[in-house]
C-alpha positions in Angstrom: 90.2 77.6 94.5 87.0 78.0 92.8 85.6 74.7 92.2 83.0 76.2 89.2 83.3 74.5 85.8 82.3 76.5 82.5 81.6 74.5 78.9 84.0 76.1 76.2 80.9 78.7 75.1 80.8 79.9 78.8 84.8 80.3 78.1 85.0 81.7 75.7 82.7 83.8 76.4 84.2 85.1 79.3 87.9 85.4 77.9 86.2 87.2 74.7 87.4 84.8 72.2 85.8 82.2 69.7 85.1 78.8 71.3 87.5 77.3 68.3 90.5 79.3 70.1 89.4 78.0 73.6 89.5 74.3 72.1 92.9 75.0 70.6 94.2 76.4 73.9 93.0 72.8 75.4 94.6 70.9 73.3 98.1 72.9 73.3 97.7 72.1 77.1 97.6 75.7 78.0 94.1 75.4 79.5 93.4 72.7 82.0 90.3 70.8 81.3 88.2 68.2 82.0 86.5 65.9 79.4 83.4 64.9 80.4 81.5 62.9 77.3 82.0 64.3 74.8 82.0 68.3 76.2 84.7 70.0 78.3 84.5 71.7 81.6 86.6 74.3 82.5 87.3 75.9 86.1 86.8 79.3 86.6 90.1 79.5 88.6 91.8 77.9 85.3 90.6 80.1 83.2 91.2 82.9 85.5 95.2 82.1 85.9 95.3 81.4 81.9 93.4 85.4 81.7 95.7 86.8 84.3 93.2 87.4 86.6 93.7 87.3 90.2 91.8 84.6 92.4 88.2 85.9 92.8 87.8 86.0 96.7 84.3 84.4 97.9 82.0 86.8 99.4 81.7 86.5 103.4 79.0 88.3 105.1 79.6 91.5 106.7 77.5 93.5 108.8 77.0 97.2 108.4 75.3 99.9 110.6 73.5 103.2 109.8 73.2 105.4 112.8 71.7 109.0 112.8 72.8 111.3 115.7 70.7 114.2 116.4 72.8 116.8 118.7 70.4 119.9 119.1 71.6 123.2 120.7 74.7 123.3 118.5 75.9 126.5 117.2 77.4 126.5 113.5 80.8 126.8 114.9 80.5 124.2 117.5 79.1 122.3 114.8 81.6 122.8 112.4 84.4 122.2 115.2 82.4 118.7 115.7 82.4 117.7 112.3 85.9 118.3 111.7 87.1 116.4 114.4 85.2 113.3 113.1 86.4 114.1 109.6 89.8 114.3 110.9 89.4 110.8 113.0 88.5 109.3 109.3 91.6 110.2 108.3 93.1 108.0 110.8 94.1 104.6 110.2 91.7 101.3 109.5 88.6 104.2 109.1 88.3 103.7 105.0 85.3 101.4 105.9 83.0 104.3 107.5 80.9 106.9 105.9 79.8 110.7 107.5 77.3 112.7 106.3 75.9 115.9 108.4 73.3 118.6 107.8 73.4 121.4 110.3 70.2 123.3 111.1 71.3 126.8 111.7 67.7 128.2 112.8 67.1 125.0 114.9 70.7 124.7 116.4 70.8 121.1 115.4 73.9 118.9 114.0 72.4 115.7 112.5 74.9 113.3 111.7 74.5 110.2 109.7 77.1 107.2 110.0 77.4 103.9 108.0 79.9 101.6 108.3 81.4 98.5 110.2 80.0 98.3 113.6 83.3 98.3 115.4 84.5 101.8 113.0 81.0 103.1 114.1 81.1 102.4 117.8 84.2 104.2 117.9 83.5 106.9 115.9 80.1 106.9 118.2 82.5 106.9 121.5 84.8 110.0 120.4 81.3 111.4 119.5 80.6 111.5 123.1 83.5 113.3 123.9 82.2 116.2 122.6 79.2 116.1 125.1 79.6 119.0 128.3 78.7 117.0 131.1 79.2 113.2 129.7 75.9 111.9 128.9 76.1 112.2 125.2 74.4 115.4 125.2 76.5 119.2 124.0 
């Protein structure tokens, strides 16, 4: 419950409506308030449930990791059979938290890949990268 407390401008100001209507709603007992001298304080998570809002979650930190993979002798087809395979792990379950971007290099033979998300959906999507590798080392 968010323990914030708005004056009847702020509230009114948020809901969009004049700080007269704000007062009547107060005093019809249809807004929870708190008189303190002679000005009232409203909580956010009042005003929210009056709005029809739903609870506004606190913000936890997260951690996010960008990781570029550079996997050189690659042809375009091996390439493209790469990339679909991580596309097509996306798809799978818990994976909306994870971003893939790739450039292929035909001239150079190189498959860059560029992944940001949660560390856990990046280690795994790192692992099945390593799949792909001929002899187990991470390299094609």
């Amino acid at each position: 419950m968010s323990r914030e407390l708005l004056s009847v401008e702020d509230t009114a100001t948020y809901l969009k409506l004049h700080p007269k209507t704000v007062l009547r709603f107060i005093r019809e007992g249809r807004l929870p308030a708190t008189k303190v001298g002679r000005a009232y304080r409203i909580s956010r998570s009042d005003i929210n449930s009056l709005a029809g809002r739903p609870e506004e979650e606190p913000e936890t930190p997260f951690a996010r990791v960008t990781s570029i993979v550079d996997i050189a002798n690659v042809s375009l087809d091996e390439g493209q059979r790469i990339v679909s395979s991580l596309q097509a792990a996306l798809n799978g379950p818990a994976r909306h938290d994870i971003q893939l971007q790739t450039a292929h290099d035909v001239e150079q033979h190189l498959l860059k890949l560029i992944i940001i998300g949660a560390p856990d959906n990046a280690g795994a999507l790192l692992s099945l990268l390593s799949k792909f590798s001929k002899d187990g080392s991470g390299q094609p």
